[in-house]
C-alpha positions in Angstrom: 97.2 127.3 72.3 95.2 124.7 70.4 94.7 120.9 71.5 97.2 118.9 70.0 95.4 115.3 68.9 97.4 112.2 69.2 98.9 110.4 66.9 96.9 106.7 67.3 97.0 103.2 65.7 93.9 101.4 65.5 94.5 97.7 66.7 92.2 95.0 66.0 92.3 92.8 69.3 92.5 89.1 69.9 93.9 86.9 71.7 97.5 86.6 72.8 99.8 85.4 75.4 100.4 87.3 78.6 103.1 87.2 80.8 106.6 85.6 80.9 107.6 82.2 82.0 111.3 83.9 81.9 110.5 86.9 84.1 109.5 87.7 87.3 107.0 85.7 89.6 104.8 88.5 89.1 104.6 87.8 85.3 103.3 84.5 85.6 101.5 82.6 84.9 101.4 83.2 81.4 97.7 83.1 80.5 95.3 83.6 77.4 94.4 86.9 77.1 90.9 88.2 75.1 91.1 92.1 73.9 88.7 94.0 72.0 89.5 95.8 69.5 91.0 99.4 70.7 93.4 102.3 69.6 97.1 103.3 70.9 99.2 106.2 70.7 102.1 105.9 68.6 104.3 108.0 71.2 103.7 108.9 74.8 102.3 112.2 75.5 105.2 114.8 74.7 105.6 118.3 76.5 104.4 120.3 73.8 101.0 118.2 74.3 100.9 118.8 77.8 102.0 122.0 78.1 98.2 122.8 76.0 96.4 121.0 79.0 98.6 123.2 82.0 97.7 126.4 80.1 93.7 125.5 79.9 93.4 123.9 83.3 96.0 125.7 85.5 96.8 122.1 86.5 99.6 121.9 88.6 103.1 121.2 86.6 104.7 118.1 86.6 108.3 117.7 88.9 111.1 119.1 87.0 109.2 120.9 84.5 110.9 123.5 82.2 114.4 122.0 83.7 116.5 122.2 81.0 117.0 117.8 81.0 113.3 117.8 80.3 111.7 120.6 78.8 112.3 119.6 75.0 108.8 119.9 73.1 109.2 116.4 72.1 110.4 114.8 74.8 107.9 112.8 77.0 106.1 114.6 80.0 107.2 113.1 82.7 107.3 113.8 86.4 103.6 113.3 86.5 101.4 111.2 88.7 98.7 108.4 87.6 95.8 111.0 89.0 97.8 113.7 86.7 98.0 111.2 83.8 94.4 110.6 84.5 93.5 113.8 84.4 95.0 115.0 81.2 93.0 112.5 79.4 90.2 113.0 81.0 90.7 117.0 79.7 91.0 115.8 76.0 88.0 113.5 76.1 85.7 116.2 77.1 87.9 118.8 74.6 87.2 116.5 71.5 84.3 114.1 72.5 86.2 111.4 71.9 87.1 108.9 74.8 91.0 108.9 75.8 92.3 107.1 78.5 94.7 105.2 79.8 95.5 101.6 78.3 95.0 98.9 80.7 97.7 96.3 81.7 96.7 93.4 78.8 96.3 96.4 76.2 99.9 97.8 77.0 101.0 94.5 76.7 99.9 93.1 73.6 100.4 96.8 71.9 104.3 96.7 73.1 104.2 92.6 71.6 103.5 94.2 67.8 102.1 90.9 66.9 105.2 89.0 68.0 104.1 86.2 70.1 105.7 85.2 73.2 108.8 87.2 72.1 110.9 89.1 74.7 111.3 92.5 73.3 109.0 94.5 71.1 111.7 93.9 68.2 112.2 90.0 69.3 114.1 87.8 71.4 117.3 89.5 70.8 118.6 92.2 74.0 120.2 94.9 72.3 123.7 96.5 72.6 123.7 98.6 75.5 125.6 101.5 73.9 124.4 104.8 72.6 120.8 105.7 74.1 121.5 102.4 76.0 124.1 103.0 77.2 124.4 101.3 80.9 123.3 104.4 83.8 123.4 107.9 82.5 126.5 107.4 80.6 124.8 107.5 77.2 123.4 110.2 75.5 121.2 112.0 76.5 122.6 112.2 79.6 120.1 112.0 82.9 117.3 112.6 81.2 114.5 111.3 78.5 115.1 110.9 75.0 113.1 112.7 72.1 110.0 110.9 71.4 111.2 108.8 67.5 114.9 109.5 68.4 117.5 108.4 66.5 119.6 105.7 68.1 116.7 104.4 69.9 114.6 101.3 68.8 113.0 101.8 66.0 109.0 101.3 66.2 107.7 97.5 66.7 105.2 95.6 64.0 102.5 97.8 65.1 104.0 101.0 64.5 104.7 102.3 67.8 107.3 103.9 69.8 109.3 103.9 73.2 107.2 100.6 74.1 110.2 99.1 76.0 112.3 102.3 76.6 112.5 106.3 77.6 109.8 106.7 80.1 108.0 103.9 82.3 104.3 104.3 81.1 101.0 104.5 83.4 98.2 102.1 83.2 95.0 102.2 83.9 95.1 99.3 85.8 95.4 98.0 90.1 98.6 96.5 90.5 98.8 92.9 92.2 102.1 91.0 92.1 99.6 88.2 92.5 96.5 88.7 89.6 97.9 86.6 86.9 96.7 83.7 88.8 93.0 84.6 89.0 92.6 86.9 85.6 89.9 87.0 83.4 90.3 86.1 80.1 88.5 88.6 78.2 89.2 92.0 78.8 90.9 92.0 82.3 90.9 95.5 84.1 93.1 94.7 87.2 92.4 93.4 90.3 90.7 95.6 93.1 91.4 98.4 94.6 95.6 98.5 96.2 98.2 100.8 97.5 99.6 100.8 93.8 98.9 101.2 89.7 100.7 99.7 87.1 103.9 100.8 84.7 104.8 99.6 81.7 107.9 99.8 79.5 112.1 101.1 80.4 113.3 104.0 81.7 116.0 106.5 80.9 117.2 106.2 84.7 117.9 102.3 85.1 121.3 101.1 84.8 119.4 99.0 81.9 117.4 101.1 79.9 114.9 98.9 78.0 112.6 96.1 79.5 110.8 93.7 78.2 107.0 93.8 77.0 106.1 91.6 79.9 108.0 93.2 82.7 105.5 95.0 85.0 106.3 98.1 87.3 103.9 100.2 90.2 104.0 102.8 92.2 101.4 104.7 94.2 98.7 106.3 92.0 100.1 110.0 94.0 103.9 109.7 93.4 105.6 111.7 90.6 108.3 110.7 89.4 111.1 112.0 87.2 111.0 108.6 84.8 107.2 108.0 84.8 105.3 109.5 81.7 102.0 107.9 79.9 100.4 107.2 76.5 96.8 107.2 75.5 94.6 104.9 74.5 91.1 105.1 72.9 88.0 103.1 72.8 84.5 103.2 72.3 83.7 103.7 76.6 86.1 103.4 79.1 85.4 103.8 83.6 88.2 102.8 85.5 88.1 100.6 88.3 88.4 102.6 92.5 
């Protein structure tokens, strides 16, 4: 099996607007945000990607993998932990000398935004019918389980070009989670605060009653757990450590 490179955007950086004054306490304060320039997958990392790095590595599979809800070659892995995520990039980095990882917490962000500024959704203000993919709880199709990576139905891609950043899978980041680090981030570049219990999602999930979130809304969950909604994207820059 050969390595299957991802499909990336190149984004220029700059400076934006993080956070929601309409969401969560955890989302503000809204602050300026600083990013260098960086890349981004279009998709998150798909089965048929992942399945390259299990057959190399004899890393152990994800939860629920080759079940028959999730084992579409173009569905999103998921079922995988942050320290799997981690490691799967780490694996393509050193396979094509290139450095992969995964997108920090300000980087998700303004990726998922497209551009839009201080707009709820990466398609605008607007929520969207919740029929079809959306569906409220597993009544829409596909039923209890991801949806194909560019599906039909779904969202189309945002200003940048990219899909799935407010639906399908919850998405790792590289980042500590804090519900409190908005209050005392850095403007340029922030990485998270130090070491917690807990890393940060991003992005909906096929398994919510509501499907789709909003490009501020944060998520975590221990860097250990796997679970059956939590997938991951790449990113890509020039160097990249994470922070322990």
């Amino acid at each position: 099996m050969d390595v299957i490179l991802p499909e990336m955007r190149a984004l220029p950086g700059g400076t934006f607007l993080l956070g929601d004054e309409r969401g969560r306490a955890d989302e503000r304060p809204v602050h300026e945000v600083v990013l260098d320039a960086f890349s981004i997958a279009v998709c998150p990392v798909t089965n048929a990607e992942y399945a390259v790095f299990l057959a190399w590595t004899g890393h152990p599979e994800p939860i629920g993998w080759q079940q028959p809800r999730f084992d579409g070659p173009e569905h999103p892995v998921c079922g995988v932990s942050w320290e799997d995520a981690v490691a799967y990039a780490q694996w393509l980095s050193a396979e094509t000398r290139q450095c992969y990882h995964l997108p920090t917490e300000a980087q998700r962000e303004y990726a998922a935004r497209g551009g839009r500024a201080q707009q709820g959704y990466p398609w605008g203000d607007e929520a969207l019918p919740l029929e079809g993919v959306y569906a409220e709880g597993l009544a829409g199709p596909p039923t209890g389980g991801p949806m194909p990576v560019r599906c039909a139905g779904a969202a189309g891609p945002n200003d940048f070009g990219l899909y799935h950043m407010a639906d399908n899978v919850h998405e790792w980041c590289a980042d500590y989670y804090a519900p409190n680090y908005y209050a005392t981030s850095p403007r340029y570049n922030p990485r998270g605060p130090a070491a917690t219990d807990r890393r940060v999602a991003r992005g909906g999930s096929w398994r919510h009653h509501i499907k789709y979130s909003r490009c501020a809304a944060r998520s975590s969950l221990a860097p250990t757990k796997r679970f059956a909604d939590f997938g991951f994207r790449l990113a890509s820059s020039e160097r990249f450590e994470y922070v322990y």
